[in-house]
mmJSON file of the N, C-alpha and C atoms, coordinates in Angstrom:
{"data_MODEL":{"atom_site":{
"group_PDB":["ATOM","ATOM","ATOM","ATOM","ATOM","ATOM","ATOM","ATOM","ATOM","ATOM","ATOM","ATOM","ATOM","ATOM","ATOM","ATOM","ATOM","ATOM","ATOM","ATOM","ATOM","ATOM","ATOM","ATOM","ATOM","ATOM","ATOM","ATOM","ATOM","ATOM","ATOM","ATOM","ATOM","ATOM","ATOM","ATOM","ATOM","ATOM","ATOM","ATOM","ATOM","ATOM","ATOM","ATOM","ATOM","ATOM","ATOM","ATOM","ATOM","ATOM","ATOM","ATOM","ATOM","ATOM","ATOM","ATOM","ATOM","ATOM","ATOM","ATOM","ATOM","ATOM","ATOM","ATOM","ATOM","ATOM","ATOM","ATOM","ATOM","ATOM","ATOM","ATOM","ATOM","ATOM","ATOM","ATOM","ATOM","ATOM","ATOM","ATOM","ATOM","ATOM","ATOM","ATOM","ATOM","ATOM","ATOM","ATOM","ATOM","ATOM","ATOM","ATOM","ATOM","ATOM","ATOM","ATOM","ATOM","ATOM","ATOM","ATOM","ATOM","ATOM","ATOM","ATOM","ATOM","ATOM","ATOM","ATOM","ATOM","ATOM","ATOM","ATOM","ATOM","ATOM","ATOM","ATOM","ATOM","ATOM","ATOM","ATOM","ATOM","ATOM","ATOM","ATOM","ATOM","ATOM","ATOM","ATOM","ATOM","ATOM","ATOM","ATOM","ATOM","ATOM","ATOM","ATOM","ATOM","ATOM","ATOM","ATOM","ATOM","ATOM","ATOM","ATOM","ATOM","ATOM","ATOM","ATOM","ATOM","ATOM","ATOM","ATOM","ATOM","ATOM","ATOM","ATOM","ATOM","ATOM","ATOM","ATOM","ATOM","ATOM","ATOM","ATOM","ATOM","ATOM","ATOM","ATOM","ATOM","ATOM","ATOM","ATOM","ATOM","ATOM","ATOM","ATOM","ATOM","ATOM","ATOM","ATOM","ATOM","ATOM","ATOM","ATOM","ATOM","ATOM","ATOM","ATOM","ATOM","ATOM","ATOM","ATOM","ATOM","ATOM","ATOM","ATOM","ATOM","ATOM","ATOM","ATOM","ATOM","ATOM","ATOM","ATOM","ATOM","ATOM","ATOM","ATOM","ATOM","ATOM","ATOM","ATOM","ATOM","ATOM","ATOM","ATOM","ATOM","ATOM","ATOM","ATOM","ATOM","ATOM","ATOM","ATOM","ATOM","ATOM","ATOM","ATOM","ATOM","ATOM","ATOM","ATOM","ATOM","ATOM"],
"id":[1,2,3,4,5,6,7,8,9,10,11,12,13,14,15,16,17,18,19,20,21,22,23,24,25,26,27,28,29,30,31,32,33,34,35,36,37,38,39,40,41,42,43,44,45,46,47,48,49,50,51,52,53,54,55,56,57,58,59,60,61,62,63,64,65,66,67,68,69,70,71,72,73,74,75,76,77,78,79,80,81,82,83,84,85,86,87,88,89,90,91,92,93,94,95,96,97,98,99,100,101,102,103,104,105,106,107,108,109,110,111,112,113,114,115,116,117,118,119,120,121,122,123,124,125,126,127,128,129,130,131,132,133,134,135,136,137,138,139,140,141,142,143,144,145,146,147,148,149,150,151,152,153,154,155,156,157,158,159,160,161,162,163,164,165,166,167,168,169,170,171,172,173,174,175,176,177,178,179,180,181,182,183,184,185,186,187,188,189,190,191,192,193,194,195,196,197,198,199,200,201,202,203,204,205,206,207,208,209,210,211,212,213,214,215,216,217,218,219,220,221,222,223,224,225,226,227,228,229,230,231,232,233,234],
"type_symbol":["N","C","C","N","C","C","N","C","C","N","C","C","N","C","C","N","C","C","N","C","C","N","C","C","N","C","C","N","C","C","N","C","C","N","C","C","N","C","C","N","C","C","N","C","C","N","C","C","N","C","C","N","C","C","N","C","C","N","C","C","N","C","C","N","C","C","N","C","C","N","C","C","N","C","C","N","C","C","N","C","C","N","C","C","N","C","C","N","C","C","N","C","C","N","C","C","N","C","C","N","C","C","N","C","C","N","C","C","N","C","C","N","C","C","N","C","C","N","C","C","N","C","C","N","C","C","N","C","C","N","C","C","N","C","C","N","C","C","N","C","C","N","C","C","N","C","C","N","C","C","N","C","C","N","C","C","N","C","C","N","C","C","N","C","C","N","C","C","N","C","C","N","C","C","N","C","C","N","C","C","N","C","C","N","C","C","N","C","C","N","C","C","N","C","C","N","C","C","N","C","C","N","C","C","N","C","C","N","C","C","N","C","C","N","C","C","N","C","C","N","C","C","N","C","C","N","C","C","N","C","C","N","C","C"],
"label_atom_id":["N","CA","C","N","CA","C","N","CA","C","N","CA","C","N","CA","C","N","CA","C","N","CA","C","N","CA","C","N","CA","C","N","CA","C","N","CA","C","N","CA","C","N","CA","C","N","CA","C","N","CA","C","N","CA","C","N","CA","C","N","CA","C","N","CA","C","N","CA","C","N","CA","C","N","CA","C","N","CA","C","N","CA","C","N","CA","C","N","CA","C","N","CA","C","N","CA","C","N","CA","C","N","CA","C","N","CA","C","N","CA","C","N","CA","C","N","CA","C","N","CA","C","N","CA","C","N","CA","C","N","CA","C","N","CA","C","N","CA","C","N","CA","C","N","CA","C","N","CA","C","N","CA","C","N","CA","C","N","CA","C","N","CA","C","N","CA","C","N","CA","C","N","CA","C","N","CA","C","N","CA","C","N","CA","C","N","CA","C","N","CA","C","N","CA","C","N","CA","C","N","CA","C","N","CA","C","N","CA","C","N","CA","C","N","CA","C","N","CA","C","N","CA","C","N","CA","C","N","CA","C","N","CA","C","N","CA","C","N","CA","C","N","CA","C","N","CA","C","N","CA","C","N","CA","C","N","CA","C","N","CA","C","N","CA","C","N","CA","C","N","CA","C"],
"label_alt_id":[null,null,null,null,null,null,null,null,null,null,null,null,null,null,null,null,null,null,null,null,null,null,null,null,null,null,null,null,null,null,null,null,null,null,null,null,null,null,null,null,null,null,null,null,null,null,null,null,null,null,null,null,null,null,null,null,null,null,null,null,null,null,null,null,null,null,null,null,null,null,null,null,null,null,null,null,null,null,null,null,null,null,null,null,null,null,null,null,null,null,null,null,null,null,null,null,null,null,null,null,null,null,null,null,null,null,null,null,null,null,null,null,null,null,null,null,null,null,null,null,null,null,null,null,null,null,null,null,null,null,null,null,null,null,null,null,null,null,null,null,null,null,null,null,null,null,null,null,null,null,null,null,null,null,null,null,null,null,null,null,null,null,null,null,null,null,null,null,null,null,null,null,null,null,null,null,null,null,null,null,null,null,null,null,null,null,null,null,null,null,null,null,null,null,null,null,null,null,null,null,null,null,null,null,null,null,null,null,null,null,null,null,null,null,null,null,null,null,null,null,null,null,null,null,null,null,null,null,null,null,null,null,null,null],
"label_comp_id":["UNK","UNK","UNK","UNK","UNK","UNK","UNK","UNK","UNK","UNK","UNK","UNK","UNK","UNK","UNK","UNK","UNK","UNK","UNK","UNK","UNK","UNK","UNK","UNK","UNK","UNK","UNK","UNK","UNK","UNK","UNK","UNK","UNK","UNK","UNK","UNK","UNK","UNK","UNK","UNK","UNK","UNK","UNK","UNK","UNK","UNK","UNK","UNK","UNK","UNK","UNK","UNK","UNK","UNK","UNK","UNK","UNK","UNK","UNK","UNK","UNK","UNK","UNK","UNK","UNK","UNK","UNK","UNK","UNK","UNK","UNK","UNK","UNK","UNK","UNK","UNK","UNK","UNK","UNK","UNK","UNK","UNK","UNK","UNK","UNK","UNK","UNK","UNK","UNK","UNK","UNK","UNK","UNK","UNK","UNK","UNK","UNK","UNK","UNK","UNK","UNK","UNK","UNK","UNK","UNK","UNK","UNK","UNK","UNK","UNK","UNK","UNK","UNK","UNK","UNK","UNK","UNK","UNK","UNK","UNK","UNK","UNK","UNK","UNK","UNK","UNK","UNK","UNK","UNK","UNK","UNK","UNK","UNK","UNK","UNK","UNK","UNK","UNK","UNK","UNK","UNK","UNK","UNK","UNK","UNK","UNK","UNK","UNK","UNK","UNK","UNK","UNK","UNK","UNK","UNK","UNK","UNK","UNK","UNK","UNK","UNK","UNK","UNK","UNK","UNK","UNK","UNK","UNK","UNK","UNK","UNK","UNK","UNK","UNK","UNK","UNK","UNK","UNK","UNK","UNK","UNK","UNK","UNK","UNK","UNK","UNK","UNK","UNK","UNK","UNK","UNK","UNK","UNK","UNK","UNK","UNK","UNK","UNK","UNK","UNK","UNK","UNK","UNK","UNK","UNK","UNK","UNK","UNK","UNK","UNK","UNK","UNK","UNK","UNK","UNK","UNK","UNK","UNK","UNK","UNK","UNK","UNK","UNK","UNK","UNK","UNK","UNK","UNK","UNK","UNK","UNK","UNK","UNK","UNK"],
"label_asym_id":["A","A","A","A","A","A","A","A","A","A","A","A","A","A","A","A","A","A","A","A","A","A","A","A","A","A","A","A","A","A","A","A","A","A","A","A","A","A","A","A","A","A","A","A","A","A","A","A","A","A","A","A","A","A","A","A","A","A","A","A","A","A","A","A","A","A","A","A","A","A","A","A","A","A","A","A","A","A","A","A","A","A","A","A","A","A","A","A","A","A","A","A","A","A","A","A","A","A","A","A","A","A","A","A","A","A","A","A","A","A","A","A","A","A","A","A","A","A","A","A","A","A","A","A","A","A","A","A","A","A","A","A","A","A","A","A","A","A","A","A","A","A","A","A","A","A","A","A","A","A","A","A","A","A","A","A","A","A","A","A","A","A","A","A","A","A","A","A","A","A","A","A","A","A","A","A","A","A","A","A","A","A","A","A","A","A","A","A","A","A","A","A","A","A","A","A","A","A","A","A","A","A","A","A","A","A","A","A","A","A","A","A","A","A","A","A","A","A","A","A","A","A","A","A","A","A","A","A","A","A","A","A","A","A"],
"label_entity_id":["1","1","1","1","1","1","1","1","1","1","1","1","1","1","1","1","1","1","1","1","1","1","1","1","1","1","1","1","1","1","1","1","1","1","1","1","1","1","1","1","1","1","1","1","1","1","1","1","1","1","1","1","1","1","1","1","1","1","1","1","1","1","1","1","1","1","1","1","1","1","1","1","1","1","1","1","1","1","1","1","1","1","1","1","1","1","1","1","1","1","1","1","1","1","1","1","1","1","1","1","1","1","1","1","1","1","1","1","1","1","1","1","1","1","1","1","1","1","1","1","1","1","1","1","1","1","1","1","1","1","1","1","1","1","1","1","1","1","1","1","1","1","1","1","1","1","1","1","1","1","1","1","1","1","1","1","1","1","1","1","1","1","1","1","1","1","1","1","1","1","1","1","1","1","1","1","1","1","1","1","1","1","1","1","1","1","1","1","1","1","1","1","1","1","1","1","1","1","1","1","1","1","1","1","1","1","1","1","1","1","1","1","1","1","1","1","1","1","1","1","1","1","1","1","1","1","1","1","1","1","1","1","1","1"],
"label_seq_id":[1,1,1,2,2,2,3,3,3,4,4,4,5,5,5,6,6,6,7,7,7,8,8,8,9,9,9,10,10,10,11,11,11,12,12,12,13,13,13,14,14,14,15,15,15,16,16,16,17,17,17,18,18,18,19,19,19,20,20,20,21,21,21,22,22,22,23,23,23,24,24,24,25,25,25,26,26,26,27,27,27,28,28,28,29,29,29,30,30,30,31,31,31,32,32,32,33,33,33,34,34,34,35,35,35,36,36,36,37,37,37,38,38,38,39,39,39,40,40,40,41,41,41,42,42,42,43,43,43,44,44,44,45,45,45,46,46,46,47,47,47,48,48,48,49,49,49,50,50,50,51,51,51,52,52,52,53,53,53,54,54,54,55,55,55,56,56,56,57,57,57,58,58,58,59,59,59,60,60,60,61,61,61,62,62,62,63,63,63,64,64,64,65,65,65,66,66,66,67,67,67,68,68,68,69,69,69,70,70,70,71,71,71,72,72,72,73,73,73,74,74,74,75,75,75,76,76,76,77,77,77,78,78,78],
"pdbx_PDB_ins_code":[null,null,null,null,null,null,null,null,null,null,null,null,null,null,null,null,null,null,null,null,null,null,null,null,null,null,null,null,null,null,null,null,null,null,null,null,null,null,null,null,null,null,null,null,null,null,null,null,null,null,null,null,null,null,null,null,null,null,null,null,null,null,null,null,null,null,null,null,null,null,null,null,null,null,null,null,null,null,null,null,null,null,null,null,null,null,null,null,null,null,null,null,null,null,null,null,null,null,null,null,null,null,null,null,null,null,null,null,null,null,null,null,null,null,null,null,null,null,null,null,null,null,null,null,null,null,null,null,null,null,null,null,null,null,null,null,null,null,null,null,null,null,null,null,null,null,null,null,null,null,null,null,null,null,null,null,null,null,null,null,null,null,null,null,null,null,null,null,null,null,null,null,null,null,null,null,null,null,null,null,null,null,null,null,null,null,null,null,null,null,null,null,null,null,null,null,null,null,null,null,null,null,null,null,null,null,null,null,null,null,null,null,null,null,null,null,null,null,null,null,null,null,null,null,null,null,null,null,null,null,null,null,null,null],
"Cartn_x":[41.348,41.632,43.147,43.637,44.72,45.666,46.976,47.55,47.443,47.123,47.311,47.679,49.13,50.919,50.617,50.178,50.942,49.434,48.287,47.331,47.881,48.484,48.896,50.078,51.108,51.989,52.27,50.792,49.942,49.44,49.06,48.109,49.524,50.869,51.9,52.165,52.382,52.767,52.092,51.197,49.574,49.645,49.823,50.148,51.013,50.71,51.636,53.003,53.982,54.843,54.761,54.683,55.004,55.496,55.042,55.322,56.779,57.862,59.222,58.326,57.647,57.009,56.373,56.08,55.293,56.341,57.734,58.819,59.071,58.823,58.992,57.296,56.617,55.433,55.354,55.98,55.572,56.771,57.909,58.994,58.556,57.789,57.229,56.062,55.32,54.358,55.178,56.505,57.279,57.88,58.419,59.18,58.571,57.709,56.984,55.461,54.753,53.232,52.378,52.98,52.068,52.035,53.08,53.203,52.779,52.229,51.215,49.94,49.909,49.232,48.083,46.917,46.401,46.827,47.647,48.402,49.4,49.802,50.509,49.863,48.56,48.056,47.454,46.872,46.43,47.886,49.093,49.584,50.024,49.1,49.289,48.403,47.582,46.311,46.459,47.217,47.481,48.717,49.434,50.397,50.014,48.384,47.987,47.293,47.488,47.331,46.024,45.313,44.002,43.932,42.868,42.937,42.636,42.75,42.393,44.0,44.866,45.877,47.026,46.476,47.336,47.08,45.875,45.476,46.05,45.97,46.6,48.069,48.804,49.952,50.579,49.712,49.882,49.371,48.456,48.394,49.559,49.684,50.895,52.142,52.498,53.554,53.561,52.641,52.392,52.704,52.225,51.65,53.435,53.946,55.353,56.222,56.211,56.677,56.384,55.326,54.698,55.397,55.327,55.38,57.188,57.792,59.516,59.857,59.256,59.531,58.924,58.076,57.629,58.966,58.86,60.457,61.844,62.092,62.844,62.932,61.522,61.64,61.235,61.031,60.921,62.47,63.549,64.812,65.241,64.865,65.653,65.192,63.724,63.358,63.915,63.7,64.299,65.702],
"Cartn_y":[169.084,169.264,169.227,168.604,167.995,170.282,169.759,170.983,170.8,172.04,171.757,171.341,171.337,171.515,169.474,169.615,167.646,167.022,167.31,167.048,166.587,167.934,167.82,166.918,166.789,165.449,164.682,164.278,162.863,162.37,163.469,162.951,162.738,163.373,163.011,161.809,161.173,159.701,158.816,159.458,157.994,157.512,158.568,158.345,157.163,156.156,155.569,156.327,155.068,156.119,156.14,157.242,157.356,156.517,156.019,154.979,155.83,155.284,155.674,156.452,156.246,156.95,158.044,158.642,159.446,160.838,160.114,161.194,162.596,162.277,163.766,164.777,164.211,164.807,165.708,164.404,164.856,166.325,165.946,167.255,168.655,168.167,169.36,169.88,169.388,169.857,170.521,169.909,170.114,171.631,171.455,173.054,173.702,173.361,174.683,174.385,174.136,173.944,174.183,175.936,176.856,175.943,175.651,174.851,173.457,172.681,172.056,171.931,171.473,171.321,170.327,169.63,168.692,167.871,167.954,166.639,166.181,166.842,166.276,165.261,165.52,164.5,163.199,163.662,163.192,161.48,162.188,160.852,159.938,160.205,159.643,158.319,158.901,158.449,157.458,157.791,156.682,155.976,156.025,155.217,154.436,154.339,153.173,153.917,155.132,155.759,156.29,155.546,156.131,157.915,158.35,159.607,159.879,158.597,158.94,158.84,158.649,157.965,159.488,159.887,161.108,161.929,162.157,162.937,163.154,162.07,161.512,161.516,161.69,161.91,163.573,163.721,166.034,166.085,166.156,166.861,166.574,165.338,165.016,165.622,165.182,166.25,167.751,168.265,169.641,169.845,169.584,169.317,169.239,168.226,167.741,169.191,169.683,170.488,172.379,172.112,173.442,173.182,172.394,172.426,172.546,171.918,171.685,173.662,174.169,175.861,176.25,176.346,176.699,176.398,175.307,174.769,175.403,176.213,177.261,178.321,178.959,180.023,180.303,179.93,179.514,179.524,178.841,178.931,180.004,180.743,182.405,182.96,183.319,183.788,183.879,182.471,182.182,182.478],
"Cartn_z":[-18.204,-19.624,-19.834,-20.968,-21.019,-21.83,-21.304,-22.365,-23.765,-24.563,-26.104,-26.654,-26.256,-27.026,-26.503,-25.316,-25.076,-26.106,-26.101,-27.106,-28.84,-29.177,-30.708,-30.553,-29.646,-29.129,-29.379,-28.846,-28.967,-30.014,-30.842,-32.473,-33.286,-33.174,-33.781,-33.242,-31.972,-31.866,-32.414,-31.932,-32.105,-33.848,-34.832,-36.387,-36.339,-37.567,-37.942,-38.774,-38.48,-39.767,-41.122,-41.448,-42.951,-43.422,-45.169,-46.263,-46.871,-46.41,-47.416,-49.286,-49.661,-50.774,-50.626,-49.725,-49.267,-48.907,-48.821,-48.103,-48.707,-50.536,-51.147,-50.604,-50.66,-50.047,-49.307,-48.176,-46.517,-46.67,-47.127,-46.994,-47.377,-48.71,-49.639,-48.649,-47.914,-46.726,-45.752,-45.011,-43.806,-44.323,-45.722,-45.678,-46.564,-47.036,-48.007,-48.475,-47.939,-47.707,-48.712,-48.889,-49.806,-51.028,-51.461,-52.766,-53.042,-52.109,-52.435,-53.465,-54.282,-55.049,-55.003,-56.149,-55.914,-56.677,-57.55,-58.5,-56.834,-56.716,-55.548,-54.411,-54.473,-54.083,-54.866,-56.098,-57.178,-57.707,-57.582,-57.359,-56.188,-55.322,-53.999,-53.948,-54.582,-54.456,-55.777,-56.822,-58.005,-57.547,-56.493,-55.859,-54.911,-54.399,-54.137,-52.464,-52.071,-51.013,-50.661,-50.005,-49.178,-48.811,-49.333,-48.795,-47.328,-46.411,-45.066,-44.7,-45.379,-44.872,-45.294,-46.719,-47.019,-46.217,-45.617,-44.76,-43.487,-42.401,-41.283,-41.379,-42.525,-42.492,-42.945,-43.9,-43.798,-42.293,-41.976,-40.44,-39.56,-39.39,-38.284,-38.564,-40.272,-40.522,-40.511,-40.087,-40.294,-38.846,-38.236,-36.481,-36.214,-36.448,-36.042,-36.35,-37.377,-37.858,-37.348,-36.86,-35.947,-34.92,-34.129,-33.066,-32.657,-33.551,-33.789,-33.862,-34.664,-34.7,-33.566,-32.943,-31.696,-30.571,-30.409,-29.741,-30.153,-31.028,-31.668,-31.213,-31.765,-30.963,-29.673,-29.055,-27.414,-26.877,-27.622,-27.231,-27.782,-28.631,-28.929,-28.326,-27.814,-26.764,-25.425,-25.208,-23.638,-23.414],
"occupancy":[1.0,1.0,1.0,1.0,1.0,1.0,1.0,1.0,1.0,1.0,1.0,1.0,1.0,1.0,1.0,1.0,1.0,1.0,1.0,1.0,1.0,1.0,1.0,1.0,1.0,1.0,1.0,1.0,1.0,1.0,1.0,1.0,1.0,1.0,1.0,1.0,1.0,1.0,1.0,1.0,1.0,1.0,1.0,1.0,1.0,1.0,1.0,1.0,1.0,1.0,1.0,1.0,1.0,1.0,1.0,1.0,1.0,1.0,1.0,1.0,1.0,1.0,1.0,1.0,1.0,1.0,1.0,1.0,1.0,1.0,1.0,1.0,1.0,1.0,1.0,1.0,1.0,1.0,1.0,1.0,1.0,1.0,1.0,1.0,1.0,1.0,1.0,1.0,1.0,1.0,1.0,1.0,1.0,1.0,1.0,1.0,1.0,1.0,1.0,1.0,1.0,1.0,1.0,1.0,1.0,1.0,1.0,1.0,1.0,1.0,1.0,1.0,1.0,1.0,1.0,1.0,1.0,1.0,1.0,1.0,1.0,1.0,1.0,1.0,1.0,1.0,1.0,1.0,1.0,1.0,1.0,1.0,1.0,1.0,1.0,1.0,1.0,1.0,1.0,1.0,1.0,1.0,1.0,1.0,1.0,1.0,1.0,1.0,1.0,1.0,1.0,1.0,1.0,1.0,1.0,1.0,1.0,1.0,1.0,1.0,1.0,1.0,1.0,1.0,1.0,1.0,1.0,1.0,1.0,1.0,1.0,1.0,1.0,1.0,1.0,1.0,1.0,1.0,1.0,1.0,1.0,1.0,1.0,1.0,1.0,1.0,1.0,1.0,1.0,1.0,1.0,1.0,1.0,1.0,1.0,1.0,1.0,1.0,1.0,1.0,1.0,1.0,1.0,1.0,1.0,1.0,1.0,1.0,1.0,1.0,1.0,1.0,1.0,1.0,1.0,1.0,1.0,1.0,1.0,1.0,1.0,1.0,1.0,1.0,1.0,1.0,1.0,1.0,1.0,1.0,1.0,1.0,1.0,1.0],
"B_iso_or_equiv":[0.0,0.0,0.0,0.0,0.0,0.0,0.0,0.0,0.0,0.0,0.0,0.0,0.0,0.0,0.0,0.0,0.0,0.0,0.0,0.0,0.0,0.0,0.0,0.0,0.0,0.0,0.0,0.0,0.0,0.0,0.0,0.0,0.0,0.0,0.0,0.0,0.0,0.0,0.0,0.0,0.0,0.0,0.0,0.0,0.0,0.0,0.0,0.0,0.0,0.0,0.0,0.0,0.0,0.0,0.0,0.0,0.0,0.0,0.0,0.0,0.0,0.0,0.0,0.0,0.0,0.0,0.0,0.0,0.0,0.0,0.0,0.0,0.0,0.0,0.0,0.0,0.0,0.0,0.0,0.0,0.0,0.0,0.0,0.0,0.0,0.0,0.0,0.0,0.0,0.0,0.0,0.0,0.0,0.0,0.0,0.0,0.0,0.0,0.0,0.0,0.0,0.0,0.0,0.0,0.0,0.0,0.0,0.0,0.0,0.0,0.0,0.0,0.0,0.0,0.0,0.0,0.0,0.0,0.0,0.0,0.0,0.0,0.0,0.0,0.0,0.0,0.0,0.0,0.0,0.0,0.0,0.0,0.0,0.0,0.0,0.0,0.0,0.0,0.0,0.0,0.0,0.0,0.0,0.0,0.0,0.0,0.0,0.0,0.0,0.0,0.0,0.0,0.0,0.0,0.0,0.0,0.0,0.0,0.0,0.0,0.0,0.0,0.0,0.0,0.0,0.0,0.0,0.0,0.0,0.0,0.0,0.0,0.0,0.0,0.0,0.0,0.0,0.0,0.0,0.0,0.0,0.0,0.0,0.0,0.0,0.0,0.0,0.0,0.0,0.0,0.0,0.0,0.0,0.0,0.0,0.0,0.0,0.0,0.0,0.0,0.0,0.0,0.0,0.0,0.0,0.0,0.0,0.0,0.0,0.0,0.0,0.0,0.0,0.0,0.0,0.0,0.0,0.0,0.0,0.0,0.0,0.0,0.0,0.0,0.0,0.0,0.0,0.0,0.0,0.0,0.0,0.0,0.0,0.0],
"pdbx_formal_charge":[null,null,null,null,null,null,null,null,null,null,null,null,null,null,null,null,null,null,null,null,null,null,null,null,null,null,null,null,null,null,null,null,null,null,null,null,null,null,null,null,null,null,null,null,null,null,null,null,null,null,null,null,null,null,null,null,null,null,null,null,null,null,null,null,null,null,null,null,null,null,null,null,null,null,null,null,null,null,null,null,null,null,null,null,null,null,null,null,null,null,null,null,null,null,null,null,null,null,null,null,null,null,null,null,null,null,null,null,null,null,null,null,null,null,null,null,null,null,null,null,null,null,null,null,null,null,null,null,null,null,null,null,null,null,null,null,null,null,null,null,null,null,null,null,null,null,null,null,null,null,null,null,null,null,null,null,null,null,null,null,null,null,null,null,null,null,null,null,null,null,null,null,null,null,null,null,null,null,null,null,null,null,null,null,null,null,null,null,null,null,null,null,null,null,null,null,null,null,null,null,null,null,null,null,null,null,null,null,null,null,null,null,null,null,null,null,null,null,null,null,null,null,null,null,null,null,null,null,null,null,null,null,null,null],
"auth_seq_id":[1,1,1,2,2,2,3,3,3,4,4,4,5,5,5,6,6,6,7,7,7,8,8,8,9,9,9,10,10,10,11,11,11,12,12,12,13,13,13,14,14,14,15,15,15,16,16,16,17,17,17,18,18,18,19,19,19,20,20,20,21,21,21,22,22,22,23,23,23,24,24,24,25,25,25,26,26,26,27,27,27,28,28,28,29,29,29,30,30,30,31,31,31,32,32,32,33,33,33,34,34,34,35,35,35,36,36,36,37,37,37,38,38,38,39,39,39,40,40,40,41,41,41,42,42,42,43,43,43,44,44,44,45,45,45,46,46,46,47,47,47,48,48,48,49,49,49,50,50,50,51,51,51,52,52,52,53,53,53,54,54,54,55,55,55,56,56,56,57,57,57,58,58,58,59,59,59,60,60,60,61,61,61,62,62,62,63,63,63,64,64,64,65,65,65,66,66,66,67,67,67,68,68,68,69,69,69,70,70,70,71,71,71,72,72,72,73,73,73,74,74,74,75,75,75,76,76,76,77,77,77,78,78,78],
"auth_comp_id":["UNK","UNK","UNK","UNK","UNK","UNK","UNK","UNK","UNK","UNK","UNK","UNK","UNK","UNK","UNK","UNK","UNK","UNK","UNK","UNK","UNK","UNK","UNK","UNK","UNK","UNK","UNK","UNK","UNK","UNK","UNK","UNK","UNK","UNK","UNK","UNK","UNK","UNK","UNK","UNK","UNK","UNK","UNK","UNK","UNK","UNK","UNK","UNK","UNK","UNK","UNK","UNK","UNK","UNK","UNK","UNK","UNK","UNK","UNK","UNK","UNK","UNK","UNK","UNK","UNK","UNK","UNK","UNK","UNK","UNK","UNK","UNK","UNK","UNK","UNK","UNK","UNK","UNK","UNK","UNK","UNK","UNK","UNK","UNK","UNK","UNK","UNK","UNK","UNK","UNK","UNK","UNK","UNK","UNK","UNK","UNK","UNK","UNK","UNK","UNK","UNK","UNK","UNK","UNK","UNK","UNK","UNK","UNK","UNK","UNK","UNK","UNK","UNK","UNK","UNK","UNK","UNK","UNK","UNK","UNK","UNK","UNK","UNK","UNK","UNK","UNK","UNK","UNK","UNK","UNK","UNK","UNK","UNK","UNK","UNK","UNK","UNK","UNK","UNK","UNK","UNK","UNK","UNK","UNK","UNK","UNK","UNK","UNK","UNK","UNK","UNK","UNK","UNK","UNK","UNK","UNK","UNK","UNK","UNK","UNK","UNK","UNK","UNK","UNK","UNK","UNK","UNK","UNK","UNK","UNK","UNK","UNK","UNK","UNK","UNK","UNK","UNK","UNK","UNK","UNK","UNK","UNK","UNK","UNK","UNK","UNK","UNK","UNK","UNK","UNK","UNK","UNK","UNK","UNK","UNK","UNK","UNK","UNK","UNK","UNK","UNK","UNK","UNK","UNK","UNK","UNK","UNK","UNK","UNK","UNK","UNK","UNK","UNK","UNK","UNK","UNK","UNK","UNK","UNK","UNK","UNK","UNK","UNK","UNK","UNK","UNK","UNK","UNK","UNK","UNK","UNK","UNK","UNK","UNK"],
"auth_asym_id":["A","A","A","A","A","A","A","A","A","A","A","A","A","A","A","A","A","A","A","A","A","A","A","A","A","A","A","A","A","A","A","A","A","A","A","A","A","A","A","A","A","A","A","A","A","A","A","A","A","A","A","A","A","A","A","A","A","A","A","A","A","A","A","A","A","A","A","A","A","A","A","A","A","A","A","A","A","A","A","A","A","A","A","A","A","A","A","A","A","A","A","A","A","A","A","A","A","A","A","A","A","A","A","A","A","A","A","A","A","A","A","A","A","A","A","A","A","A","A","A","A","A","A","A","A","A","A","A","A","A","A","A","A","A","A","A","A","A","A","A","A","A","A","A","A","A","A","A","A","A","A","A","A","A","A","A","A","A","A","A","A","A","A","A","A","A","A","A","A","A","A","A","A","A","A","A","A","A","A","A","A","A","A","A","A","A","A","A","A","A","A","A","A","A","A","A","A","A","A","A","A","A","A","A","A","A","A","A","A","A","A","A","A","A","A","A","A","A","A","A","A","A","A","A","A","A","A","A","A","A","A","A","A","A"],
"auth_atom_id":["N","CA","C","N","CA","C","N","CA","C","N","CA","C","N","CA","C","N","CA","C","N","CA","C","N","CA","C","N","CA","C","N","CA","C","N","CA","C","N","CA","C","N","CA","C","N","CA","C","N","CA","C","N","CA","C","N","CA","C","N","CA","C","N","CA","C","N","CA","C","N","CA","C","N","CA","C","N","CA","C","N","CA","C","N","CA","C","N","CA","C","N","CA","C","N","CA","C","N","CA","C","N","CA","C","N","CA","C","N","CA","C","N","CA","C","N","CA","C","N","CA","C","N","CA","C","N","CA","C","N","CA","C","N","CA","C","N","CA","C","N","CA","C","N","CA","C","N","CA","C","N","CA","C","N","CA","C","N","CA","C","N","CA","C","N","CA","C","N","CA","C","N","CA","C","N","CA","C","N","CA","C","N","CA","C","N","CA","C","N","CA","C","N","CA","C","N","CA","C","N","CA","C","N","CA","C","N","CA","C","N","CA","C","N","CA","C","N","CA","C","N","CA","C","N","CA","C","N","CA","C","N","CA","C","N","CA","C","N","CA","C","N","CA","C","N","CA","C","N","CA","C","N","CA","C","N","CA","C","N","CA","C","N","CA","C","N","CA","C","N","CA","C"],
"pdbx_PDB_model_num":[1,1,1,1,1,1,1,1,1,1,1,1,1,1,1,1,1,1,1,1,1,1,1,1,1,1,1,1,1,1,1,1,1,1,1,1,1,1,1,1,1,1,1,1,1,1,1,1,1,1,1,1,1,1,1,1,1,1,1,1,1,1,1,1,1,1,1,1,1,1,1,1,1,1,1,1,1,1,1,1,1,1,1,1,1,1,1,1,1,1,1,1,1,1,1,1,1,1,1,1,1,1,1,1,1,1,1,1,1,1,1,1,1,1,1,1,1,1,1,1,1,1,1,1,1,1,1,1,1,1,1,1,1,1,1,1,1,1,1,1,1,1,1,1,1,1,1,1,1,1,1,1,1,1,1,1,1,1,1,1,1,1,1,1,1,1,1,1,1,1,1,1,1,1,1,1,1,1,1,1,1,1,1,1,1,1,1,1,1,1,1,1,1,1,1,1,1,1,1,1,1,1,1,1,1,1,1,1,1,1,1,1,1,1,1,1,1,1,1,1,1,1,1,1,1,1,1,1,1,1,1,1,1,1]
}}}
């Protein structure tokens, strides 16, 4: 069985990259989550964006973004 941490890694590489349109989004996911809304998705989806695709890109950015603070505090720790 593979480690967790190199698992979630992997689902961040394997993603394509993000559509330059998508960038206020993905940020608004990366630093403040809670505030997500569904208009926020609602024009994603009227900007031409698959909901498999908004999808596949909040997780990874979320994922990318967990894992970047983990790597943080691991070095204040350590």
């Amino acid at each position: 069985m593979a480690d967790p941490l190199t698992e979630l890694k992997d689902v961040v590489a394997a993603t394509s990259p993000a559509s330059p349109k998508m960038a206020s989004y993905l940020e608004k996911v990366r630093d403040r989550a809670y505030a997500v809304v569904d208009r926020d998705i609602e024009e994603l989806e009227e900007a031409g964006f698959a909901q498999d695709v908004i999808f596949e890109q909040t997780v990874a950015v979320a994922i990318s973004e967990g894992l970047r603070r983990l790597d943080r505090a691991n070095e204040v720790i350590g």
